[in-house]
Backbone bond lengths (Angstrom), bond angles and torsions (degrees), N, CA, C in turn:
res aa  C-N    CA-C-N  psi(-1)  N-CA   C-N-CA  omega(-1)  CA-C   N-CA-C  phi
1 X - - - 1.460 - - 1.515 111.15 -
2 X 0.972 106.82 -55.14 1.974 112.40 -178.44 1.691 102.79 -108.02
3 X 1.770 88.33 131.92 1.958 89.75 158.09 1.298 126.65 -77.93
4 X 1.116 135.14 -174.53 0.977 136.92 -176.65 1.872 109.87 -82.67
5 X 1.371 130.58 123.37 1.629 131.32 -148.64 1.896 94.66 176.27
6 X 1.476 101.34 117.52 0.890 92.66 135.21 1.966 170.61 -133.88
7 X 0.967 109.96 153.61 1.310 114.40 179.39 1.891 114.45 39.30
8 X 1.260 102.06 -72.80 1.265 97.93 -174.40 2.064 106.06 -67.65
9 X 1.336 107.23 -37.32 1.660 110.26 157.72 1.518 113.24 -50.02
10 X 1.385 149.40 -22.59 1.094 142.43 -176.39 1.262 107.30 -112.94
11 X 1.777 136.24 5.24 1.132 141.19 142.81 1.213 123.00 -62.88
12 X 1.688 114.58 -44.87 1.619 120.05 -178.59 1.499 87.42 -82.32
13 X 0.859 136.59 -78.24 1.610 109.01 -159.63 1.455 112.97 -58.88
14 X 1.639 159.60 -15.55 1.005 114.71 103.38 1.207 145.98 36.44
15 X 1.626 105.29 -118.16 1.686 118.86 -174.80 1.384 88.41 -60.46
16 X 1.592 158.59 -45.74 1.314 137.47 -160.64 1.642 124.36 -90.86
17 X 1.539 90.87 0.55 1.451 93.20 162.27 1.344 118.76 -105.55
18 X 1.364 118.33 -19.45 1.162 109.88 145.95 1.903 156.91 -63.95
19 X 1.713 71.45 -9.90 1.805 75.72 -172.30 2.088 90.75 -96.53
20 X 1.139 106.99 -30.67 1.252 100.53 173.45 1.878 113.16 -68.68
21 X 1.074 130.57 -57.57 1.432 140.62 153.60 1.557 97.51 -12.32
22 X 1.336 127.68 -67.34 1.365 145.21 -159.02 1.618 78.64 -63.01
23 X 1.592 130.26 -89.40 1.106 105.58 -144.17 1.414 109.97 -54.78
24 X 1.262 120.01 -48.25 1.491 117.09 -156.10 1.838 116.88 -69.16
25 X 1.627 99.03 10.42 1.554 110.45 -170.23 1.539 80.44 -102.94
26 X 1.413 128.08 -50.86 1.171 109.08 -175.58 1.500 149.12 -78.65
27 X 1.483 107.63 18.49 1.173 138.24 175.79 1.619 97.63 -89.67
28 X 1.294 122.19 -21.01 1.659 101.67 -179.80 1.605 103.91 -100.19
29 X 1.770 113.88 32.67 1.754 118.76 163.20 1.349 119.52 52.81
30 X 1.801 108.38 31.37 1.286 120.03 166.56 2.108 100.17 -47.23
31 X 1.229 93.30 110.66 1.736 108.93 -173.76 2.093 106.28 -48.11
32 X 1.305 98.73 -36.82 1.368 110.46 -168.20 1.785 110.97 -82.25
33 X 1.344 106.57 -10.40 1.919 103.34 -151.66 1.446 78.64 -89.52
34 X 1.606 83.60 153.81 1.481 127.45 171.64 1.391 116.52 -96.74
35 X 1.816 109.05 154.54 1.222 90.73 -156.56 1.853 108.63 -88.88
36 X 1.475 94.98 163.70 1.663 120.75 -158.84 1.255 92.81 -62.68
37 X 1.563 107.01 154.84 1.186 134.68 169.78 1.732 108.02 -58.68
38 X 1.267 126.54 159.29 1.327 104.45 -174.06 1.573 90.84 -116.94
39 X 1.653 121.46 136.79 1.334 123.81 178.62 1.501 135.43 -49.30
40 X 1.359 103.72 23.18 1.290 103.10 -175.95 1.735 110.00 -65.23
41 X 0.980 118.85 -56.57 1.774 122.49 162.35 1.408 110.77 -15.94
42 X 1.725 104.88 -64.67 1.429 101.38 -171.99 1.258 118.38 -53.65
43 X 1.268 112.76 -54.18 1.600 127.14 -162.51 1.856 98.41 -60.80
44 X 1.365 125.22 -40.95 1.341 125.46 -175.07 1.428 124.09 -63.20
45 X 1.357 95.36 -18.35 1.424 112.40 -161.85 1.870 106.58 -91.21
46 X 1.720 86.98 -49.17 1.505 95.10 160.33 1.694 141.91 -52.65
47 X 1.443 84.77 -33.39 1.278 103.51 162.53 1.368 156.14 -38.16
48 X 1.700 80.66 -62.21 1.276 114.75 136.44 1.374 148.77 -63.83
49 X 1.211 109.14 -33.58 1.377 102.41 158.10 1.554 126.94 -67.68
50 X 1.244 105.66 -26.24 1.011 119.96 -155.39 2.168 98.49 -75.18
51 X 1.354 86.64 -40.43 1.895 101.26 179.76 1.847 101.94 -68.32
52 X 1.522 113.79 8.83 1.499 97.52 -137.51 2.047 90.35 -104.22
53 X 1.736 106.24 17.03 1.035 109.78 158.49 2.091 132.34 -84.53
54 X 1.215 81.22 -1.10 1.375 108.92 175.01 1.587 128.15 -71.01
55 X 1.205 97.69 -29.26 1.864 112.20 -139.42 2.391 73.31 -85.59
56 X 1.214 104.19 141.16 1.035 106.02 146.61 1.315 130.70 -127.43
57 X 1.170 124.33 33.80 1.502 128.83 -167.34 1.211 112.09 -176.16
58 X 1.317 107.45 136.85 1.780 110.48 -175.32 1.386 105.25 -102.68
59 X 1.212 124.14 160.77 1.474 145.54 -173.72 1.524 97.58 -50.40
60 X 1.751 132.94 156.29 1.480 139.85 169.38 1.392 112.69 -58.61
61 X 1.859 96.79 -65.57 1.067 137.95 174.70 1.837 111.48 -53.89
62 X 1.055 139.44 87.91 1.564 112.56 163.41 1.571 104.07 -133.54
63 X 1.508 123.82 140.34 1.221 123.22 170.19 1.607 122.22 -134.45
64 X 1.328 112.68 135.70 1.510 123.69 -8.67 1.370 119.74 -50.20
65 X 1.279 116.85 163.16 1.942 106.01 169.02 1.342 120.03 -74.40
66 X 1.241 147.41 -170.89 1.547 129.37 -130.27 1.466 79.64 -123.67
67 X 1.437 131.92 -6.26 1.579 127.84 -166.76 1.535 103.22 -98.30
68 X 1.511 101.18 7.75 1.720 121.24 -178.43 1.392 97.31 -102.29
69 X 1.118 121.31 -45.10 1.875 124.09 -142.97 2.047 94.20 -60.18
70 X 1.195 127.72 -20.38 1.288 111.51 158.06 1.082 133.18 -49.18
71 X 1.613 123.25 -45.03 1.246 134.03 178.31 1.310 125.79 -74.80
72 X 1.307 111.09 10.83 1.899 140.62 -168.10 1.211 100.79 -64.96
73 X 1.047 149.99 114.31 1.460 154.43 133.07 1.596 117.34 -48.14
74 X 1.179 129.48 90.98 1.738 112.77 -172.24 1.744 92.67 -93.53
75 X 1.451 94.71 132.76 1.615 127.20 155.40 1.588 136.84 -37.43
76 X 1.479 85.74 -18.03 1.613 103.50 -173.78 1.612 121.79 -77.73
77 X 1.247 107.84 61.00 1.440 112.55 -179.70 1.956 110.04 -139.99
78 X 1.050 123.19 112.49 1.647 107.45 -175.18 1.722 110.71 -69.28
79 X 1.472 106.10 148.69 1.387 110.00 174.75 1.285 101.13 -49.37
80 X 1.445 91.87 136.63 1.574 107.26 153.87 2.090 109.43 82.20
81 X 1.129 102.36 0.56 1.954 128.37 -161.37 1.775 84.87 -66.31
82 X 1.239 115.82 -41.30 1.547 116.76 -161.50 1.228 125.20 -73.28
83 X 1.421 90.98 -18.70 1.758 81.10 176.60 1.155 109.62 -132.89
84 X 1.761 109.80 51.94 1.304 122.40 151.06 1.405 121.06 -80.82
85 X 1.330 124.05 41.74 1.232 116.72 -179.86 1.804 129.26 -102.01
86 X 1.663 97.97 5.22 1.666 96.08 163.02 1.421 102.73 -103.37
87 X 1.520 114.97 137.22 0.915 111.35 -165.58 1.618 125.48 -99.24
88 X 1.625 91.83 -17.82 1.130 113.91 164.62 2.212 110.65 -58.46
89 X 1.091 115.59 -8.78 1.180 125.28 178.04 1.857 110.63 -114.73
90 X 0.798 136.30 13.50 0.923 134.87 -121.30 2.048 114.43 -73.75
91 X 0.708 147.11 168.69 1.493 153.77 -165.09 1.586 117.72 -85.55
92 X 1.111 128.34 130.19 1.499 125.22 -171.83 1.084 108.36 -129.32
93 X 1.794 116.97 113.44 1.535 104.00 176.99 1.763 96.85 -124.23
94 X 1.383 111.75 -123.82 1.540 118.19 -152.98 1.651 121.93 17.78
95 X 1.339 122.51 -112.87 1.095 107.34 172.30 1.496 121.94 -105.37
96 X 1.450 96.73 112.31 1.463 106.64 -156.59 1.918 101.19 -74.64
97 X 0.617 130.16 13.85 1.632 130.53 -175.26 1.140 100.26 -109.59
98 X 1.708 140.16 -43.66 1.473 150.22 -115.38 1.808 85.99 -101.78
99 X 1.332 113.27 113.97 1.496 125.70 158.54 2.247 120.59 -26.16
100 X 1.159 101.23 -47.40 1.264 97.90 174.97 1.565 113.28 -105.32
101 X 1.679 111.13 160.27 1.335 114.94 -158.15 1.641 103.69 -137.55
102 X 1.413 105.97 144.46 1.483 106.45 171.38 2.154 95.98 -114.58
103 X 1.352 115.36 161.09 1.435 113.37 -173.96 1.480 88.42 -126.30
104 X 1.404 104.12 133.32 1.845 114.86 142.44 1.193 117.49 -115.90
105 X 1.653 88.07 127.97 1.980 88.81 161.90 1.424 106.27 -154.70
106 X 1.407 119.77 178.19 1.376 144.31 -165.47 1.532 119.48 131.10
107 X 1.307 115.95 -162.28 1.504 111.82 -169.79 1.886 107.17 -75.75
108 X 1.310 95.14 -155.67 1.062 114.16 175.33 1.857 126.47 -39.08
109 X 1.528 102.14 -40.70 1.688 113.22 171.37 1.421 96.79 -69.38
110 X 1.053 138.39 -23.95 1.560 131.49 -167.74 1.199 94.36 -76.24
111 X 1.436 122.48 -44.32 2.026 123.06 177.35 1.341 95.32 -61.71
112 X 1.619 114.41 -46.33 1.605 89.06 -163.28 2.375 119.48 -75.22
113 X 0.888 91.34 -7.38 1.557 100.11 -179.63 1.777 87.12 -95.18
114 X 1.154 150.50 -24.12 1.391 122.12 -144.23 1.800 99.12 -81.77
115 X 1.644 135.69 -18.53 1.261 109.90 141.81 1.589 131.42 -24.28
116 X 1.451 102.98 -58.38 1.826 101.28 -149.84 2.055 96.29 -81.04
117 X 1.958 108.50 -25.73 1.532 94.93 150.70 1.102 136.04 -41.78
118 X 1.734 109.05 -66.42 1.281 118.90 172.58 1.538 128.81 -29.70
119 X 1.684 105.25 -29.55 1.433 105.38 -153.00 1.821 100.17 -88.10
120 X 1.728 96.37 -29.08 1.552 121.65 -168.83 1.841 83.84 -82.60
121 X 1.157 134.08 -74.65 1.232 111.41 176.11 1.873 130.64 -17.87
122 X 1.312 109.88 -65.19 1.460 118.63 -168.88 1.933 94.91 -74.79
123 X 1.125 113.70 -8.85 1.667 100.12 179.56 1.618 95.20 -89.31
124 X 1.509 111.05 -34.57 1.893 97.38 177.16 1.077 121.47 -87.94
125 X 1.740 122.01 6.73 0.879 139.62 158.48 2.012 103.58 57.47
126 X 1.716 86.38 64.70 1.235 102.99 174.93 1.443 113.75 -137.90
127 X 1.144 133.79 168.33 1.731 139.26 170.23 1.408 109.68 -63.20
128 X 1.219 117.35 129.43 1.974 130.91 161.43 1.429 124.94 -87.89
129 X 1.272 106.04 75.35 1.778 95.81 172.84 1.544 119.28 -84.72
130 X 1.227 93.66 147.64 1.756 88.22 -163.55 1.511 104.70 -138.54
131 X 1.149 116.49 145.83 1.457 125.83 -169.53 1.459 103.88 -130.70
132 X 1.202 132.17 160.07 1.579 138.40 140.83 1.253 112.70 -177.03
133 X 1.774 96.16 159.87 1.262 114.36 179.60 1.563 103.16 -126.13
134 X 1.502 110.77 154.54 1.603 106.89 163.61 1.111 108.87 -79.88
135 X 1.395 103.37 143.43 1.967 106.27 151.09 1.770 101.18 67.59
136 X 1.309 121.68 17.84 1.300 116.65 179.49 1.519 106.34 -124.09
137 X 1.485 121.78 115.64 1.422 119.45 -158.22 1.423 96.26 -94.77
138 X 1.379 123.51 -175.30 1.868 129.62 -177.42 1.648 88.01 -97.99
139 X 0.921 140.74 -23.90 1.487 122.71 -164.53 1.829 99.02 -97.84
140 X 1.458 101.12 162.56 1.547 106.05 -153.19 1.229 106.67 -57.30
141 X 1.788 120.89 171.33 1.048 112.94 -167.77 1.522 95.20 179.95
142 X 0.938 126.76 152.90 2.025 119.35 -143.00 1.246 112.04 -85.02
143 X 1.312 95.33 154.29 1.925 114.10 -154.14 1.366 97.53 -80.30
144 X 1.468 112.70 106.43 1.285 135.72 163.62 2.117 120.18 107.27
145 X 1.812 84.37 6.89 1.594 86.97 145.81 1.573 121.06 -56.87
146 X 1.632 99.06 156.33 1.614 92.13 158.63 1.598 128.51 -65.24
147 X 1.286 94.57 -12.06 1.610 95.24 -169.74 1.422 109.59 -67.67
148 X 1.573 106.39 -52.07 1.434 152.09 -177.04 2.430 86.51 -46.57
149 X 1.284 106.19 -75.47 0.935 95.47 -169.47 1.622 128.97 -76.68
150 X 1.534 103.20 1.86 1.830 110.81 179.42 1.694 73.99 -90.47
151 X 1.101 155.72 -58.60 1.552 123.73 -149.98 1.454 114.00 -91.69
152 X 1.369 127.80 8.35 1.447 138.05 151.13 1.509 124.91 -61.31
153 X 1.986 88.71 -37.05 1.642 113.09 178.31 1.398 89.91 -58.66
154 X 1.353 114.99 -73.35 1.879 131.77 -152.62 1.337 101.97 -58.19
155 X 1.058 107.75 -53.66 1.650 99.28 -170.34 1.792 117.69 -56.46
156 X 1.454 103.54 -16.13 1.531 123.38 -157.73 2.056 75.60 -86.56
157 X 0.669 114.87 -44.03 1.678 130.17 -164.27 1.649 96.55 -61.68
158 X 2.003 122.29 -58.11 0.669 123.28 -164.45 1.742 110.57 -60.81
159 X 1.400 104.13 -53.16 1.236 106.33 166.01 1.414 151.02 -57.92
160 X 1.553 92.56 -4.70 1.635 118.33 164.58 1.482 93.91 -70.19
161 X 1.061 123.28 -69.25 1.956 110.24 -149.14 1.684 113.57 -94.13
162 X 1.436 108.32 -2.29 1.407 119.44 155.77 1.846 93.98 70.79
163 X 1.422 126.57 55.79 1.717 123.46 -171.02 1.139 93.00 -81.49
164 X 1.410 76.53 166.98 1.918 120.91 172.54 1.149 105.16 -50.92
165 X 1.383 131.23 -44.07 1.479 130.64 176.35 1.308 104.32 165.05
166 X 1.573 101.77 158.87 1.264 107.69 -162.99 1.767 115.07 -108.93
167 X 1.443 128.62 126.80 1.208 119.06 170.09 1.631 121.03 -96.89
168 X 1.417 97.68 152.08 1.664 107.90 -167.04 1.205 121.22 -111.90
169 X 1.410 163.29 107.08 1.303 151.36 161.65 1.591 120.28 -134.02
170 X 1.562 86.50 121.05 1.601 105.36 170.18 1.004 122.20 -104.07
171 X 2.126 129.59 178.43 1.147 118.91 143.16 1.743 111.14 -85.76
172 X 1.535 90.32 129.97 1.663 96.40 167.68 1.739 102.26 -107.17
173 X 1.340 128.09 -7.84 1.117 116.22 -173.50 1.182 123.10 -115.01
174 X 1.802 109.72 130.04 1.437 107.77 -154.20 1.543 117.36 69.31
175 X 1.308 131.12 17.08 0.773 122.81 175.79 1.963 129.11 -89.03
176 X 0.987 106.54 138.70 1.971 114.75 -167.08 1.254 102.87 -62.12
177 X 1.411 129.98 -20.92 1.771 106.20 161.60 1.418 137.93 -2.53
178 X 1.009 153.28 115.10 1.643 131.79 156.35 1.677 125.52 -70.07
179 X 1.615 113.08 -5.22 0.822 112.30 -138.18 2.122 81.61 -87.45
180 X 1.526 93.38 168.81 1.734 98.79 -175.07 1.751 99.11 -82.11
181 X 1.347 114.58 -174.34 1.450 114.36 172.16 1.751 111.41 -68.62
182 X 1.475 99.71 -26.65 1.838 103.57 -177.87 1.530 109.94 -68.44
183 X 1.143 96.51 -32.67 1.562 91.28 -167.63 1.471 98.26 -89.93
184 X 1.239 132.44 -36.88 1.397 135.77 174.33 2.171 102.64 -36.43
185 X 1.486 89.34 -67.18 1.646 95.96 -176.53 1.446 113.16 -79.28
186 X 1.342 115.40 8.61 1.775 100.65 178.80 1.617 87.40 -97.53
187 X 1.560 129.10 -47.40 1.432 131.12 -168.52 1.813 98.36 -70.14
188 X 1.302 127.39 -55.65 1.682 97.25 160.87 1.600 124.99 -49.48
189 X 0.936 110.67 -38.98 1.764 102.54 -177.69 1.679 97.65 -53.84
190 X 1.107 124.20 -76.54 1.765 138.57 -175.79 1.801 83.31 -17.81
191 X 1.334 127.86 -70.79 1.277 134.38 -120.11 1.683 93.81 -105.77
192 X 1.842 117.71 -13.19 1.349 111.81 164.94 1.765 115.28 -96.68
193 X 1.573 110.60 -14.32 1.297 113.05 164.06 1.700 114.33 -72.57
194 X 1.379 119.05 -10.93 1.630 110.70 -173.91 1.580 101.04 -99.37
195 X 1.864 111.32 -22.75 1.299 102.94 -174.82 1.918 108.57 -82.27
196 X 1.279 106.12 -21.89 1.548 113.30 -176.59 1.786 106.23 -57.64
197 X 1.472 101.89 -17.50 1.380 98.10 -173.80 1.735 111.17 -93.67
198 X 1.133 124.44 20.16 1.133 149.34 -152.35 1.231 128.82 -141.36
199 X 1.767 107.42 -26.55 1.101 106.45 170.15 2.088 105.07 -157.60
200 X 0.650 119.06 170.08 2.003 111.81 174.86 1.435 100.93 -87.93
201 X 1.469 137.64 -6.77 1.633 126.15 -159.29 1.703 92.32 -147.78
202 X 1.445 119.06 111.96 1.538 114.22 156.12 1.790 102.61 -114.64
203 X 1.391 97.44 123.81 1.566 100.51 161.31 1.550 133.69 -99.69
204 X 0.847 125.51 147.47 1.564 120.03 165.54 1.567 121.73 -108.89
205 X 0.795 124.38 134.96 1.731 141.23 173.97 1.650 90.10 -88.22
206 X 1.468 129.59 105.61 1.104 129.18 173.59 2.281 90.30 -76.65
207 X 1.230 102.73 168.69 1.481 119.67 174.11 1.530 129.31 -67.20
208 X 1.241 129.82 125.25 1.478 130.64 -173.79 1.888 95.76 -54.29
209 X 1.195 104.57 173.68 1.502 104.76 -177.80 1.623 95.01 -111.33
210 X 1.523 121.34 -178.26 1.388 129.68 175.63 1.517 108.17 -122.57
211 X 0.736 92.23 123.30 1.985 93.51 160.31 1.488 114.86 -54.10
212 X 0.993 126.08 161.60 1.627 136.93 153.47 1.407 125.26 -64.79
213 X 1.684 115.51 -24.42 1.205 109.65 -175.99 1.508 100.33 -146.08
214 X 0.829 115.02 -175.57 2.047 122.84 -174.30 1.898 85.13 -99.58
215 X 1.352 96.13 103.91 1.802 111.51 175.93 1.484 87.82 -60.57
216 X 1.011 142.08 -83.49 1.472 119.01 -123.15 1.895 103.23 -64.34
217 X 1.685 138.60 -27.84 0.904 127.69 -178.13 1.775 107.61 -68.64
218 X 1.296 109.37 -50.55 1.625 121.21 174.31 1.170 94.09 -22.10
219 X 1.674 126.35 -87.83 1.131 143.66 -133.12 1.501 116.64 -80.73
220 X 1.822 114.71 -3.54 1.301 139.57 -164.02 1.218 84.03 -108.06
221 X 1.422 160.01 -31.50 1.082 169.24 10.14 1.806 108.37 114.96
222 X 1.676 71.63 -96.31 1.800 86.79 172.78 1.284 120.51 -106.89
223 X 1.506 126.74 85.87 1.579 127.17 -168.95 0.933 109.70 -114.58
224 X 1.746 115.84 10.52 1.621 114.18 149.39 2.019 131.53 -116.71
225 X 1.950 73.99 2.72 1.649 88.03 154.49 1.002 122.42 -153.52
226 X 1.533 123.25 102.47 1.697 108.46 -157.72 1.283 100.36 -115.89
227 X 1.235 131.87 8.28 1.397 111.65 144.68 1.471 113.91 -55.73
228 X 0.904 161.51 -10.22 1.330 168.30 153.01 1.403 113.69 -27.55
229 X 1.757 108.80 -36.77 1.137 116.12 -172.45 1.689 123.47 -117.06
230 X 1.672 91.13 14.80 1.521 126.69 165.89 1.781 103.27 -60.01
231 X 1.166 109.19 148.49 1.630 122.41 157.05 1.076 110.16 164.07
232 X 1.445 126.05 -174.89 1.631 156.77 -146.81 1.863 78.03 -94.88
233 X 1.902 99.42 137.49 1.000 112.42 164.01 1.157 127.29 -84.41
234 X 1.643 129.08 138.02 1.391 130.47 -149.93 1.218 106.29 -139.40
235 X 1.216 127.88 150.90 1.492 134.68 164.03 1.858 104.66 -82.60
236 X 1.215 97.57 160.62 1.872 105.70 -171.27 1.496 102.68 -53.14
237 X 1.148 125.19 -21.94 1.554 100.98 -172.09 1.641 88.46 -123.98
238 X 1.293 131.47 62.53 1.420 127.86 147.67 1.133 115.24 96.36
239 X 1.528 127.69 -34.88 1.170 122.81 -152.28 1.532 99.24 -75.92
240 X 1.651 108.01 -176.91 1.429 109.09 143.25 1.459 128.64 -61.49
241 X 1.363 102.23 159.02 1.550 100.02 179.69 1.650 103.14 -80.05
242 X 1.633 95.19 139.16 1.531 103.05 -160.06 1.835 94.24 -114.20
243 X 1.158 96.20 141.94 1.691 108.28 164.27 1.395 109.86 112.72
244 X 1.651 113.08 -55.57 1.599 119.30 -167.10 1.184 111.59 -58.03
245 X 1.348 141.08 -16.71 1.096 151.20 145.06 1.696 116.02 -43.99
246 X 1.254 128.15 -65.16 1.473 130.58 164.57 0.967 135.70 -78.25
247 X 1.966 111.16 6.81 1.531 111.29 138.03 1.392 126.78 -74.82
248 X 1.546 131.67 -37.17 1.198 133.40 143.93 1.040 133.83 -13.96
249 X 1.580 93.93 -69.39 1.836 103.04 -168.11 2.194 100.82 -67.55
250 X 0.910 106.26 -13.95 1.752 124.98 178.41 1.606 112.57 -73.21
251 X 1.400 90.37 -42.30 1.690 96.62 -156.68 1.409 101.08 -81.93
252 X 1.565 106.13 -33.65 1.759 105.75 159.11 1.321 126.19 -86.13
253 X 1.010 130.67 -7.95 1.106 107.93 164.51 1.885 129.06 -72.43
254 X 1.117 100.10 -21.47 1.645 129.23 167.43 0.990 128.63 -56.85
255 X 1.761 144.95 76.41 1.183 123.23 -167.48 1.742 120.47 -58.66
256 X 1.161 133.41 154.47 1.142 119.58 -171.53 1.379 126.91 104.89
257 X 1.367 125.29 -32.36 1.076 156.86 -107.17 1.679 109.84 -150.38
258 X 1.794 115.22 107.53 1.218 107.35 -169.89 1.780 104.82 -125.68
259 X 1.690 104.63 158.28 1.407 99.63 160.88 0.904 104.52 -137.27
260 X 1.737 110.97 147.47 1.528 140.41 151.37 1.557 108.77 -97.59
261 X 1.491 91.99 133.81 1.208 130.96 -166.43 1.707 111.02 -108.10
262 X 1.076 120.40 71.85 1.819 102.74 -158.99 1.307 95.57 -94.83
263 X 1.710 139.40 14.84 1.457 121.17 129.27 1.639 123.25 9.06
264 X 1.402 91.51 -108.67 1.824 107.10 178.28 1.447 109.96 -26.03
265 X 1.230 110.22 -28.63 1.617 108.64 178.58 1.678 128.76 -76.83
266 X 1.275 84.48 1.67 1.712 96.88 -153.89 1.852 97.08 -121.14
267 X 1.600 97.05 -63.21 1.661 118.08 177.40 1.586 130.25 -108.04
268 X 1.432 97.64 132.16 1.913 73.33 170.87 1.407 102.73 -96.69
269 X 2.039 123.69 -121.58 1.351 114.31 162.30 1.464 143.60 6.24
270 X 1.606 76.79 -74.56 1.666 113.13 -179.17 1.581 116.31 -132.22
């Protein structure tokens, strides 16, 4: 479910998925939201990453030290987030009083973003319903799996409270699918044209990326050259990272229909 990041790394993405969340929630004229954070965060942050092929040397001082950051526990999960998984029951956070509603669901990444929802929820000062399943992706998946039948549940859910819009996050990376990138983005398209009818706003949480190697030993390693421990993002067994690509090409083709990309947030180059 979570890469390896720590703590204060799972704060900024966080606050920057929320202020982005915020705008693109408030384009579907939630009547009540306040106005958006202005992207200056994002853009700084990007910025930075983006310069962050430069850096050849890490700080003397770091705590924990980076030969720790495995043993990192990140914070980023809301009380009680885990055992939102019937959906027919489903979980209510931000502002739980507030007449209109935005929904998250999907697997396990959907728990791990439902902080930086939460946070974009209570700034539009709307309701968080939240759903998930493990290991159960939005694109099809066989008639009369459990997976198959918890998102028959949810969707039945979504269409109960008629939201502001709906957010999405899966794992696409490394993920055991067989399916190709076409079929990946033709079965999201099907499944973002049925949710558009359901709501004016579908979002997607495109997928965190992976490193090539477990950073914090690399970089304990080489802490006077850590580009060293730079490279092409990979799924666990080598390949390219498969899918995040055919949520994109999906999410546009869809009117209605947005993606975040929190890449840039993570990698620049490499």
């Amino acid at each position: 479910m979570y890469h390896s990041q720590h703590p204060y790394n799972a704060l900024i993405k966080r606050v920057i998925l929320a202020c982005a969340l915020a705008l693109a929630l408030l384009r579907a004229s939630a009547p009540s939201a306040s106005a958006a954070t202005p992207p200056a965060t994002l853009s700084q942050v990007e910025a930075l990453v983006a310069a962050s092929t430069s850096i050849t040397s890490i700080p003397a001082a770091l705590s924990p030290p980076v030969s720790a950051i495995g043993n990192d526990v990140p914070g980023a999960v809301l009380p009680g987030a885990g055992s939102c998984v019937y959906a027919s029951r489903p979980c209510v956070f931000g502002l739980t009083t507030a007449k209109s509603t935005i929904v998250l669901l999907g697997d396990s990444h959907a728990l791990m973003w439902s902080p930086a929802v939460d946070l974009a929820a209570r700034a539009l000062k709307v309701r968080l319903l939240f759903m998930w399943l493990p290991s159960c992706p939005q694109v099809a998946t066989p008639l009369g799996s459990p997976c198959t039948k918890w998102k028959t549940s949810a969707y039945a859910e979504v269409k109960k409270v008629h939201p502001l819009a709906v957010v999405l996050a899966e794992r696409t990376t490394g993920n055991e699918s067989s399916d190709t990138d076409a079929q990946w983005a033709s079965s999201l398209e099907y499944l973002f044209k049925y949710l558009t009818t359901l709501t004016s706003k579908v979002i997607m949480i495109g997928d965190t990326p992976l490193l090539p190697m477990d950073p914090g030993p690399c970089l304990a390693r080489f802490a006077t050259s850590v580009q060293t421990c730079a490279g092409s993002t990979v799924t666990p067994s080598g390949a390219a990272t498969t899918h995040a690509p055919a949520e994109a090409t999906a999410s546009s083709a869809v009117p209605r229909v947005s993606f975040i990309d929190p890449t840039p947030w993570l990698c620049a180059t490499t």
